[in-house]
C-alpha positions as CSV (number, residue, x, y, z in Angstrom):
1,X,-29.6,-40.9,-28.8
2,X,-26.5,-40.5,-31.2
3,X,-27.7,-37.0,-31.9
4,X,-28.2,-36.2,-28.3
5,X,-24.3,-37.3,-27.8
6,X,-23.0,-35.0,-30.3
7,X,-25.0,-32.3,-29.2
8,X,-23.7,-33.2,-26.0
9,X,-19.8,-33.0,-27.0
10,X,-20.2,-30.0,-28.8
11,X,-21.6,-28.1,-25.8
12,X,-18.4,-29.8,-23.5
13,X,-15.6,-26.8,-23.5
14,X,-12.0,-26.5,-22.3
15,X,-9.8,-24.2,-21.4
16,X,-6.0,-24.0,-22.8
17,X,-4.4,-24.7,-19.8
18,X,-6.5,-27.4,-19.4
19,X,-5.8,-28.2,-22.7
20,X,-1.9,-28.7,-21.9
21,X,-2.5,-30.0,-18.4
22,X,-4.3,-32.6,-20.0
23,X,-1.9,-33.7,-22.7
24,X,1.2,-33.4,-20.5
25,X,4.8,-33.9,-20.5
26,X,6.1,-35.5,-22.5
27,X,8.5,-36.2,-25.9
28,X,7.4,-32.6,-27.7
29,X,8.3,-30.9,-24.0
30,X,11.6,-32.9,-24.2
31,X,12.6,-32.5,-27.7
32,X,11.5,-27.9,-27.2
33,X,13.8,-28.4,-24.1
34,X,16.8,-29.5,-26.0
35,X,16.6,-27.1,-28.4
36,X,16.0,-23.6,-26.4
37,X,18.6,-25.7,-23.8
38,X,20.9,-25.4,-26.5
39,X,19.8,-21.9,-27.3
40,X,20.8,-20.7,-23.6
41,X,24.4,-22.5,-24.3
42,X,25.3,-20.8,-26.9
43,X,24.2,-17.2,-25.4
44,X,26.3,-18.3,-22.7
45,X,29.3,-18.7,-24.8
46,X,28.8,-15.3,-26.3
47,X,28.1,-14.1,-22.9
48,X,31.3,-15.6,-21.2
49,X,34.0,-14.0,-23.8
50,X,33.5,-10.6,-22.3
51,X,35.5,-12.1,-19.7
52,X,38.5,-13.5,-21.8
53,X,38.6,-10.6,-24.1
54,X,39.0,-7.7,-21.9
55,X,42.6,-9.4,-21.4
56,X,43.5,-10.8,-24.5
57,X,42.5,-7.2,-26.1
58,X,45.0,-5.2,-23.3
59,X,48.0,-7.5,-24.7
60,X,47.0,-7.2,-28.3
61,X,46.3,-3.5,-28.9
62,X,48.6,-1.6,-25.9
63,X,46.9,1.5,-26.8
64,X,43.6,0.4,-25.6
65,X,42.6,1.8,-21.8
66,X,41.1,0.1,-18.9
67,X,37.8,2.7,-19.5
68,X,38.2,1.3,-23.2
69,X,37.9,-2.3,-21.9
70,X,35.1,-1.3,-19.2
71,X,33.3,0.1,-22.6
72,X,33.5,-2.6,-24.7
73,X,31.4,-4.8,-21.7
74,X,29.1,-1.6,-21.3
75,X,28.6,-1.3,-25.2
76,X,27.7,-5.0,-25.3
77,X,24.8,-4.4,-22.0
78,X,23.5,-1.5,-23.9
79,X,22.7,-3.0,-27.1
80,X,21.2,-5.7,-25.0
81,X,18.9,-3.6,-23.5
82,X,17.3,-2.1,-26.5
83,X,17.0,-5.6,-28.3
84,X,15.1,-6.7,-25.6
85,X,12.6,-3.9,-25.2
86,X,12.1,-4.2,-28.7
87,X,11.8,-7.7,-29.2
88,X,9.6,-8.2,-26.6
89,X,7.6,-5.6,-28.2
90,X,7.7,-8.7,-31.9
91,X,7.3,-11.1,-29.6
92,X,4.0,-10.1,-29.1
93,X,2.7,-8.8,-31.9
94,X,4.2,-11.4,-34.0
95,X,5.1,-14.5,-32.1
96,X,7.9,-16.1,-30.2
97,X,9.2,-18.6,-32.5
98,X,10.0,-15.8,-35.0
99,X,12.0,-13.5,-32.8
100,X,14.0,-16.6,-31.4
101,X,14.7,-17.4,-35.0
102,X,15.9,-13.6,-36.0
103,X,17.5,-13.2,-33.1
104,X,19.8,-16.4,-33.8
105,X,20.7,-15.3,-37.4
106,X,21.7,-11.7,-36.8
107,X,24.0,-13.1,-33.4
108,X,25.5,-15.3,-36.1
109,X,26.8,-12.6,-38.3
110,X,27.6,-10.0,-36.1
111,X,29.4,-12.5,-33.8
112,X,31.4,-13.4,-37.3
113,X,31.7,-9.7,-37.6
114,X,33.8,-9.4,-34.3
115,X,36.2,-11.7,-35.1
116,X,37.3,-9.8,-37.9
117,X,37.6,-6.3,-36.1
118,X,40.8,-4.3,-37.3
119,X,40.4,-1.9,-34.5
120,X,39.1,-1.0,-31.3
121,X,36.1,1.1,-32.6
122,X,34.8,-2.2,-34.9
123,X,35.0,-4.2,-32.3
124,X,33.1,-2.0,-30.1
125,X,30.4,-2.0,-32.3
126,X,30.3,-5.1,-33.4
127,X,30.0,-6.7,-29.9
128,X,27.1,-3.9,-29.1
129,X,25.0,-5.3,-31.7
130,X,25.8,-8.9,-30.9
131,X,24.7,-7.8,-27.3
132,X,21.5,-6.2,-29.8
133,X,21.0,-9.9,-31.0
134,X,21.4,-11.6,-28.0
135,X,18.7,-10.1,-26.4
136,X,16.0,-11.9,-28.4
137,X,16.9,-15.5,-27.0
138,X,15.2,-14.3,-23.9
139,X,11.7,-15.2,-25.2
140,X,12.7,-19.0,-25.5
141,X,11.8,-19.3,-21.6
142,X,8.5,-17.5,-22.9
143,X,8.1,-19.8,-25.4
144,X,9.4,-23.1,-22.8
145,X,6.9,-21.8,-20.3
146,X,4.0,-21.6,-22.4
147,X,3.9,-25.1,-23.5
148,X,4.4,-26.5,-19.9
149,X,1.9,-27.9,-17.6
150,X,1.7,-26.7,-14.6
151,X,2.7,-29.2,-12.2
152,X,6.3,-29.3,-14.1
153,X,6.6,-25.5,-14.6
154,X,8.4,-24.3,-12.0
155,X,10.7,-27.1,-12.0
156,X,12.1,-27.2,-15.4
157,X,12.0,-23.4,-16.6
158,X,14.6,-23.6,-13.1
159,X,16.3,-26.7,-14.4
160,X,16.8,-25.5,-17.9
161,X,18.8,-22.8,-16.5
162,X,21.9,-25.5,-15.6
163,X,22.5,-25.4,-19.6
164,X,23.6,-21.3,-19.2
165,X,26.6,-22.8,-16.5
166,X,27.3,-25.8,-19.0
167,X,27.6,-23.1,-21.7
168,X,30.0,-21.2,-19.5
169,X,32.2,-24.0,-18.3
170,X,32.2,-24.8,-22.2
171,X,33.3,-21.3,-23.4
172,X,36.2,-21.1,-20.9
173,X,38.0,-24.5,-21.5
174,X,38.2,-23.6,-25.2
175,X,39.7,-20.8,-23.9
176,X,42.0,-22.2,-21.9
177,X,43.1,-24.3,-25.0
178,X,42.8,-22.2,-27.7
179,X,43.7,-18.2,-26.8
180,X,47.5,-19.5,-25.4
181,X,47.5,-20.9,-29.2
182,X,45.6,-19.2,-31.9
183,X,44.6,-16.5,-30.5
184,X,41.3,-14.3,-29.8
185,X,40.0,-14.1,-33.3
186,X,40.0,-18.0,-33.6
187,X,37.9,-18.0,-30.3
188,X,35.5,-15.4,-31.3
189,X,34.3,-17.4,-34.3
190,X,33.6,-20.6,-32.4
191,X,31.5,-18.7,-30.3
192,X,29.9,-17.4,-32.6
193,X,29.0,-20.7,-34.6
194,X,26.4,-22.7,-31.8
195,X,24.3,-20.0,-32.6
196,X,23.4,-20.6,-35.7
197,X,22.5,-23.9,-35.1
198,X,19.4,-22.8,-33.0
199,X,18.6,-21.3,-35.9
200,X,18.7,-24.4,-38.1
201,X,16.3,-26.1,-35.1
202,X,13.9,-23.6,-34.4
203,X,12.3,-24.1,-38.2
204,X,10.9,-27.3,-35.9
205,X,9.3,-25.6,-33.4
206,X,5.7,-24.3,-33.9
207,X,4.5,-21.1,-32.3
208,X,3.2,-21.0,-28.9
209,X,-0.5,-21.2,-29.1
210,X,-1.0,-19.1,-25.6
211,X,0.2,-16.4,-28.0
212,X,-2.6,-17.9,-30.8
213,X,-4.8,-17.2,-28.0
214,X,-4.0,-14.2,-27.0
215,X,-3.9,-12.8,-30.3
216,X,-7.8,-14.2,-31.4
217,X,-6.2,-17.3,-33.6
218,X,-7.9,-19.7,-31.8
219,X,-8.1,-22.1,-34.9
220,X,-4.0,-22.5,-34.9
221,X,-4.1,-22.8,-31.8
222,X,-5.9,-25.5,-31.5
223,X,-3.6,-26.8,-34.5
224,X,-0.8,-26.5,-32.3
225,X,-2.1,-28.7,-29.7
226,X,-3.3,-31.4,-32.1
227,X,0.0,-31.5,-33.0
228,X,1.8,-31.7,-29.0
229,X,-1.2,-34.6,-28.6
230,X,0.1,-36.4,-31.6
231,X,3.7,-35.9,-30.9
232,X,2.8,-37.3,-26.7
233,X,0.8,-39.7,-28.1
234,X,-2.0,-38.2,-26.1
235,X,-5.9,-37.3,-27.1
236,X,-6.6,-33.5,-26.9
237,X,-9.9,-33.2,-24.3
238,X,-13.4,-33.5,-25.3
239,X,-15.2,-30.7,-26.1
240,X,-14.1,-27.3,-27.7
241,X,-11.3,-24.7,-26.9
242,X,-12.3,-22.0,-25.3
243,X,-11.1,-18.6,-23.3
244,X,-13.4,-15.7,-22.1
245,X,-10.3,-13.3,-22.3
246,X,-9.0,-15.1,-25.5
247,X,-8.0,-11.6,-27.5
248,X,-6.7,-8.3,-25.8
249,X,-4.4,-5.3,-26.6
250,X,-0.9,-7.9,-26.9
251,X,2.6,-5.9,-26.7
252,X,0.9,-2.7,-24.9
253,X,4.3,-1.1,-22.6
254,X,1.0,0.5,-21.2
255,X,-0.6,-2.8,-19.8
256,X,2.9,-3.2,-17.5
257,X,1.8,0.0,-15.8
258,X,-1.8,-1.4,-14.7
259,X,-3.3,-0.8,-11.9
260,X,-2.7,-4.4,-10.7
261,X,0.3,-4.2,-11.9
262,X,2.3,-1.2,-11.9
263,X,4.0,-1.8,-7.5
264,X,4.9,-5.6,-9.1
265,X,6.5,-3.6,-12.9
266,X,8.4,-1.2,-10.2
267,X,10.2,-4.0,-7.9
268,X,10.4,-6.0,-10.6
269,X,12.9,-3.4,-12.2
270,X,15.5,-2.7,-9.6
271,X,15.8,-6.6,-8.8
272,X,16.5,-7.2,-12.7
273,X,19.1,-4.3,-12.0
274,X,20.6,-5.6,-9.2
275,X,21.0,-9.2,-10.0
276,X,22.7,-8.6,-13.1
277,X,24.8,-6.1,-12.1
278,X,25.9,-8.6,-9.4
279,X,25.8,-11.4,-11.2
280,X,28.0,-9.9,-13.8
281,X,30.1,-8.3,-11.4
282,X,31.5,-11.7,-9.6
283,X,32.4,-12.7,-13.0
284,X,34.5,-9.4,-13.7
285,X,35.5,-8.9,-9.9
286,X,37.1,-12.6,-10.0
287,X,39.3,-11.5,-13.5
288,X,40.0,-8.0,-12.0
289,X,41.7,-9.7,-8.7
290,X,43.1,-12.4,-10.4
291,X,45.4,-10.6,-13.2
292,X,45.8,-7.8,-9.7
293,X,47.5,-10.7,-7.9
294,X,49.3,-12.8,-11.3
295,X,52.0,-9.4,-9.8
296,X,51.3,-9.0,-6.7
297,X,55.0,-9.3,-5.7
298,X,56.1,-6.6,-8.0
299,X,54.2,-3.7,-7.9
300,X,56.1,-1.3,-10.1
301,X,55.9,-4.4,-12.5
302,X,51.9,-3.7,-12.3
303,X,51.9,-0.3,-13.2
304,X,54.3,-0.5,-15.7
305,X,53.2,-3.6,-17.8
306,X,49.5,-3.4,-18.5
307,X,49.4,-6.6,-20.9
308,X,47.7,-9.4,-18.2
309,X,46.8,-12.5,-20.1
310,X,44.6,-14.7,-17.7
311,X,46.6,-18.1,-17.1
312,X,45.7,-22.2,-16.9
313,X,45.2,-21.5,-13.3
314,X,42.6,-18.6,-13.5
315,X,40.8,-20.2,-16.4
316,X,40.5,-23.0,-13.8
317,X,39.4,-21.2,-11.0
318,X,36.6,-19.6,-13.4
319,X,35.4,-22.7,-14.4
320,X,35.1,-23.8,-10.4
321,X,33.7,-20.6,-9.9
322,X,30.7,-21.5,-12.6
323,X,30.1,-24.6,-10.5
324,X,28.8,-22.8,-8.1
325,X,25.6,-21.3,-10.4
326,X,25.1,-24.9,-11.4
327,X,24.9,-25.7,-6.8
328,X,22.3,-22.5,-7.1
329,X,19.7,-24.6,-9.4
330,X,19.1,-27.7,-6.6
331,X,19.1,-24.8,-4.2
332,X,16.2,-22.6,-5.5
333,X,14.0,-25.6,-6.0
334,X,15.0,-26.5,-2.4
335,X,13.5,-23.0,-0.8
336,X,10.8,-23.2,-3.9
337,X,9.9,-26.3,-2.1
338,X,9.7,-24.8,1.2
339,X,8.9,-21.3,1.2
340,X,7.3,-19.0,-1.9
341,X,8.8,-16.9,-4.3
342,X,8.9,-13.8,-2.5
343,X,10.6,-15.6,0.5
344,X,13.3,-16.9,-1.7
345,X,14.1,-14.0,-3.1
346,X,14.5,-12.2,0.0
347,X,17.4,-15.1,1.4
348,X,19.1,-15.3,-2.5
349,X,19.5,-11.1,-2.2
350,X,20.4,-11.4,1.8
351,X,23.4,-14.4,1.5
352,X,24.3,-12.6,-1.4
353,X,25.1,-9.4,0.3
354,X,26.5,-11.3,3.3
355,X,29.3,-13.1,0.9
356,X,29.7,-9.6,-0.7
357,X,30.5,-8.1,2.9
358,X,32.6,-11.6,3.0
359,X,35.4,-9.5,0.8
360,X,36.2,-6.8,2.7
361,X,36.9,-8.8,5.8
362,X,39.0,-12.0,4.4
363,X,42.8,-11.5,2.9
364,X,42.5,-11.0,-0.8
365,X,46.0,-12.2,-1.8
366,X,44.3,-15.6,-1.2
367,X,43.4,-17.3,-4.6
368,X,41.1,-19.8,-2.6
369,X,39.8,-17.6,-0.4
370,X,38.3,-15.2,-3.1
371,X,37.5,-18.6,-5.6
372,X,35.4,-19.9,-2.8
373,X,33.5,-16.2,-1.7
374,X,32.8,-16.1,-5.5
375,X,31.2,-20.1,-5.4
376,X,28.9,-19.3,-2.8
377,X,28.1,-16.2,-4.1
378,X,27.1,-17.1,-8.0
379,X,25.5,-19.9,-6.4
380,X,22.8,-17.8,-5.0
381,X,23.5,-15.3,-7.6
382,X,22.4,-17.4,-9.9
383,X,19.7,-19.1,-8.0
384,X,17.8,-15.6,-8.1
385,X,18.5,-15.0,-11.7
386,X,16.7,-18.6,-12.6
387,X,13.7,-17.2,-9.9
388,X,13.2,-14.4,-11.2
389,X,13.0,-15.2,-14.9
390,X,10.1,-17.9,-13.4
391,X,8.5,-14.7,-11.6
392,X,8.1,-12.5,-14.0
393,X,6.7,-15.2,-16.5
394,X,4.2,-16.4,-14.0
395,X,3.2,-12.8,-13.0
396,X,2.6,-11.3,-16.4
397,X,-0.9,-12.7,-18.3
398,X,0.1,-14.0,-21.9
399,X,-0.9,-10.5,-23.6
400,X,2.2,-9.1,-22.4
401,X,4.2,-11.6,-21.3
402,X,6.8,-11.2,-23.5
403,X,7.5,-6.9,-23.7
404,X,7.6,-8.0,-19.7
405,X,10.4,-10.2,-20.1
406,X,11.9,-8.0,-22.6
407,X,11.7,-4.8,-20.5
408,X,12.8,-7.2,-17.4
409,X,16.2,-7.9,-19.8
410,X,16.4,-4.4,-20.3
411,X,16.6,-3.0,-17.0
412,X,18.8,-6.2,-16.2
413,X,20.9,-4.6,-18.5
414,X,21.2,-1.3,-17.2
415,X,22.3,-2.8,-14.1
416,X,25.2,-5.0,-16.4
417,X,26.5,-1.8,-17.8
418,X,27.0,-0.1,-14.3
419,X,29.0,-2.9,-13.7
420,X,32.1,-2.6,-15.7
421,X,32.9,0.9,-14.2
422,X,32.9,-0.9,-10.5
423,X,34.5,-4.6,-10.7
424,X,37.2,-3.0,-13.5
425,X,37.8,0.4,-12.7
426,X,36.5,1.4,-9.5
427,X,37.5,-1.7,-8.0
428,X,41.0,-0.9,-8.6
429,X,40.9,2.7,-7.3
430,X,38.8,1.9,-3.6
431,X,38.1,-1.6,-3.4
432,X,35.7,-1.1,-0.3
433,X,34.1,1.5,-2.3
434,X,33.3,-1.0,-5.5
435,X,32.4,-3.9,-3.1
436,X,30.1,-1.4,-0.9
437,X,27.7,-0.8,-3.9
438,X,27.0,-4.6,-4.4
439,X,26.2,-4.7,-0.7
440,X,24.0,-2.1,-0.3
441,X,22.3,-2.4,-3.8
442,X,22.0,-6.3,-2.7
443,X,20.1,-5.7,0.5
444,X,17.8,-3.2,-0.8
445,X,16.6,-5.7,-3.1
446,X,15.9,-8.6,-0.8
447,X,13.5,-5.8,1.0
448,X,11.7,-5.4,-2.5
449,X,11.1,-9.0,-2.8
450,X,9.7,-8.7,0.5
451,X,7.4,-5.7,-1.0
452,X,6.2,-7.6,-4.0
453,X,2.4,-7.8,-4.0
454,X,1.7,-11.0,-5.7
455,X,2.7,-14.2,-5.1
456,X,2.5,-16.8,-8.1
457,X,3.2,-20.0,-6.8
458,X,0.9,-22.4,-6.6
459,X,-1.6,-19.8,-9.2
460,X,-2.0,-20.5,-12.8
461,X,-1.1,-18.7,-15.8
462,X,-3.5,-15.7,-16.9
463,X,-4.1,-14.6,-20.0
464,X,-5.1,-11.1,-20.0
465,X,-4.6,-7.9,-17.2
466,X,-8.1,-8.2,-16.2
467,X,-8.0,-11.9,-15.0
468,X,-5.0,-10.8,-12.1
469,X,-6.9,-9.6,-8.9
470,X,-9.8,-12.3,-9.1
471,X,-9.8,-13.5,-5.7
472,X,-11.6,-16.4,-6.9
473,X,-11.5,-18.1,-10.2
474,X,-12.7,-17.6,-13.2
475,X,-15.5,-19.8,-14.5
476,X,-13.1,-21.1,-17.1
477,X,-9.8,-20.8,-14.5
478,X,-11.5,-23.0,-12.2
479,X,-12.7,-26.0,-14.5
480,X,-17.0,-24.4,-14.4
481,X,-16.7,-24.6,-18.3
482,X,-18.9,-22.1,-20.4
483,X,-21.0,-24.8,-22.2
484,X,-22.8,-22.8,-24.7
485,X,-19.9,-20.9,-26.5
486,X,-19.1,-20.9,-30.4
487,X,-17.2,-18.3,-32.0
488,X,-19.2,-16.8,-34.4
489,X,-20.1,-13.4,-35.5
490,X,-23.4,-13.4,-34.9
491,X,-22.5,-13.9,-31.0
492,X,-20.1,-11.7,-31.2
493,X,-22.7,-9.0,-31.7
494,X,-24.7,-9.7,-29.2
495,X,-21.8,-9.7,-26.5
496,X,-21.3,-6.4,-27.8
497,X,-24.8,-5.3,-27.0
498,X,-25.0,-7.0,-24.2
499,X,-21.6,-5.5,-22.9
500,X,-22.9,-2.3,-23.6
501,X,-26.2,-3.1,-21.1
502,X,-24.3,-4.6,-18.2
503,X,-21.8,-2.0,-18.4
504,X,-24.7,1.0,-18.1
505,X,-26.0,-1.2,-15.4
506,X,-22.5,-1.6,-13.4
507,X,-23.0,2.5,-13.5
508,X,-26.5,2.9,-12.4
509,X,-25.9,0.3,-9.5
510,X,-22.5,2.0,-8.1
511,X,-23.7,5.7,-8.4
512,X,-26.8,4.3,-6.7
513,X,-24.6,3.0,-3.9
514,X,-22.5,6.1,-4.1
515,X,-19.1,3.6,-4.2
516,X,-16.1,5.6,-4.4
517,X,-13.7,3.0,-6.9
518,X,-10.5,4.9,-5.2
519,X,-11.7,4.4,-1.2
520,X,-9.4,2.7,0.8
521,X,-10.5,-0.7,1.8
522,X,-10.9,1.2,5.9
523,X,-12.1,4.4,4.6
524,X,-15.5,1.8,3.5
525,X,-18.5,1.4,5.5
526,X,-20.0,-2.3,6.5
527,X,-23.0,-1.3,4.0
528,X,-21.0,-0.2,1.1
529,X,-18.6,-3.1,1.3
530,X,-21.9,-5.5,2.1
531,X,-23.5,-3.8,-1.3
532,X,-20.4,-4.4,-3.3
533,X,-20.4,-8.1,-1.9
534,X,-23.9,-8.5,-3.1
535,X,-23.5,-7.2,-6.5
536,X,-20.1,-8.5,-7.7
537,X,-21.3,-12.1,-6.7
538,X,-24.5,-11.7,-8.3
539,X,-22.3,-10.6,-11.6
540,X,-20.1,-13.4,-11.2
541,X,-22.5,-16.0,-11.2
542,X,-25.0,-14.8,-13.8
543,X,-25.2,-16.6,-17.1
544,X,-24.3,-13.1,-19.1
545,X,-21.2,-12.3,-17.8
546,X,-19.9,-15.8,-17.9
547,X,-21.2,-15.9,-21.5
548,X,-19.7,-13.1,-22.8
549,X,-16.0,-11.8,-23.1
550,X,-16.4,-9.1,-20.7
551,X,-13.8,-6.3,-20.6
552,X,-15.4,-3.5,-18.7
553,X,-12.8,-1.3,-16.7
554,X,-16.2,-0.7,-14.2
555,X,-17.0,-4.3,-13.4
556,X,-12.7,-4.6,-13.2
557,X,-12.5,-2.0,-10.7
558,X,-15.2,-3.5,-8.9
559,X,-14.0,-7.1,-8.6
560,X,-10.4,-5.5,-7.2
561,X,-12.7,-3.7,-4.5
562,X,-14.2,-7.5,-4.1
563,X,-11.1,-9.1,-3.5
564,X,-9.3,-6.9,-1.6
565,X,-11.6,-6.4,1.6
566,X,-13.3,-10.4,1.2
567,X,-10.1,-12.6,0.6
């Protein structure tokens, strides 16, 4: 009887998201949040000095133009968007815990490096390869996300977002206290100093093991989730870990560009552009019309003194400002409550271009009137930066989940470095003209969140390209485990053989039935789409296929017919 028990376990498996489902929130999820909460603080701070340097640097060197200034912001954007292509390319190929940690290190010394610029050129550099190093801290909601369960994921990858606007509020009251004082220079090397202490911390953190998984380490993995069970004081599930699509092609740019993927990759792209360009732009837009109106009584006093240092009162009205992102958290999980994702982002990019229109019909000389436009505004500004960091980490399978985020920071970028040239130099040439960008750019991204072809709420997390457009779930997504698998080579032999039979099969059958994979679902007959029923159900419930890690681009092709003309 004892022996039949063991025999018994040994045959029970589970599946990783089961796996963290199981063992729950709890202190390891806290202490990870502290730590990457920390981490989006300090970026923050690094962030947030664009905005106080463009006007300490006017006063400081009087040979420096307003293009100059606009380049600086732009220089920081661009070396932000290759960082985060690239690593998002590391993260992975080589883990997430690794690039976070790099990524804090080189911010540290080249934020150190600013402080010490003798000239306009240095400092150009140097703050385009802090904006290099910045980029990596991106992967620490990949990391966050991965360790979550599910009925908490949403809400706290959202939440976690309110320590960016703590960071912010943070960077501008020292500021306020210390630019009037000791300058720039002094500033710039606090900033650059919380950094480093994410560093120090992430030595603490273990590596995701969704990205063991993915990569065929199944035995840290499961490591990794002893040691979250310990740390909870939770048991780990009976049984064995086990994922049919454990191991795939991880990093491939390619993968982005699948054919369940490649409308989503598209969308995707212009809304990263457009909230960051807007998101950035309210922040430069509220500097560029406050230092406008610190002379508005004297013009000729404008365009003969250039030198515009931002006062107590602006610092405090860009502080209240920042409130309003931290209002934009309760918001989103308000509509996340009530509508899906692709609903939300449609009314975050429509009120956004509504309090964008807001400008060019209220008096601008009003200090409250253009404070309170640019509340409302971040508040849903912000609302769909937190929503679509969550979307593009519950769209994307774990294979490529972080050179999607990393490419999502990128084209965010692009959209950051057209905004310099609109809220700082455009802006002062044809106001209507700057503002008439944000609107239009706005309001042709809440119709490409209405485009979007996937919805994720409410779905789990995949782990590989192939697992996206099954209409029903997987034998190991939907808890039917696979009770005879071990890992061994021996098996993994015969799933190659037998891959190789099922695939000449797959072929025979849909010649046979003379399917056409590219037909449009209306363009099928009632007896092909009745003979593609018959055989993809028959496939899906026969012991091979869910005994074997299938990855056959025929059977693929096939189940995406399946679910598009039966769901």
């Amino acid at each position: 009887m004892k022996i039949s028990n063991k025999q018994t376990d040994k045959n029970i498996t589970y599946t990783l998201e089961e796996c963290i489902n199981h063992i729950g929130l709890g202190r390891f999820q806290w202490r990870l949040i502290s730590i990457l909460g920390f981490c989006s603080m300090a970026d923050a701070v690094e962030m947030m000095l664009l905005a106080i340097l463009g006007p300490a640097l006017t006063c400081y060197w009087s040979d420096v133009t307003e293009i100059q200034i606009a380049s600086l912001t732009t220089g920081v954007f661009a070396g932000m968007m290759c960082g985060a292509f690239l690593f998002g390319i590391l993260a992975d190929k080589y883990g997430r815990r690794r690039v976070i940690f790099l990524s804090a290190i080189l911010n540290t010394i080249f934020g150190l490096l600013t402080a010490f610029a003798p000239n306009y050129y240095w400092m150009l550099l140097a703050r385009t390869l802090v904006g290099f190093a910045l980029s990596g801290a991106a992967q620490g909601s990949t990391l966050m996300l991965e360790y979550l369960p599910s009925s908490t994921r949403a809400t706290i990858i959202i939440v976690i977002e309110l320590f960016w606007s703590l960071g912010s509020i943070f960077e501008y009251l020292m500021a306020m206290f210390i630019v009037p004082i000791y300058g720039w220079r002094v500033l710039t090397i606090l900033s650059a100093l919380p950094i480093s202490v994410v560093a120090f911390c992430m030595y603490f953190v273990p590596e995701s093991p969704r990205y063991y998984v993915a990569s065929g380490r199944q035995e840290k993995a499961e490591d990794v989730l002893k040691t979250i069970a310990l740390t909870n004081k939770h048991s780990l599930p009976q049984g064995k870990l086990v994922d049919i699509n454990a191991k795939d092609e991880c990093g491939s740019v390619k993968q982005l560009f699948h054919v369940n993927l490649k409308r989503t990759s598209c969308l995707l792209a212009f809304m990263w552009m457009t909230v960051a360009m807007t998101y950035y732009g309210l922040i430069l837009i509220n500097t560029s019309l406050m230092t406008l109106m610190n002379d508005q009584r004297d013009l000729m006093t404008l365009k003969s003194t250039r030198c515009k240092m931002l006062t107590t009162d602006d610092y405090k009205s860009l502080i209240f400002t920042t409130f309003g992102e931290m209002f934009g958290i309760p918001l989103l999980l308000f509509f996340l409550s009530r509508f899906d994702r692709r609903t939300t982002c449609m009314i975050n990019f429509t009120c956004a271009s509504l309090c964008f229109t807001l400008f060019l019909i209220t008096p601008r000389h009003q200090p409250w009137v253009i404070n309170s436009i640019t509340f409302i505004a971040r508040m849903f500004i912000n609302s769909q930066f937190s929503l679509l960091y969550l979307y593009t980490l519950e769209v994307y399978p774990t294979v490529i989940r972080a050179i999607a985020i990393g490419c999502a920071s990128s084209m965010a970028r692009i959209g950051a470095m057209i905004t310099p040239y609109l809220a700082q130099v455009l802006i002062k040439q044809t106001f209507e003209g700057a503002i008439g960008v944000y609107i239009l750019a706005t309001a042709m991204a809440a119709i490409a969140g209405y485009l979007l072809p996937i919805e994720t709420k409410g779905r789990d997390l995949k782990q590989a390209t192939c697992d996206l457009h099954s209409s029903t779930m997987s034998p190991v997504d939907n808890g039917i485990m696979n009770k005879g698998y071990e890992s061994n080579t021996d098996e993994n032999v015969q799933r190659n053989e037998s891959s190789t039979i099922l695939h000449q099969l797959l072929i025979e059958q849909i010649t046979y039935l003379k399917i056409d994979l590219n037909d449009e679902p209306a363009t099928s007959s009632p007896e092909t789409l009745s003979a593609i029923f018959t055989l993809v159900l028959t496939l899906s419930k026969s012991s091979t296929l869910t005994s074997l890690k299938i990855n056959v681009a025929t059977f693929d092709d096939c189940l995406y017919l399946f679910d598009g003309r039966f769901n």
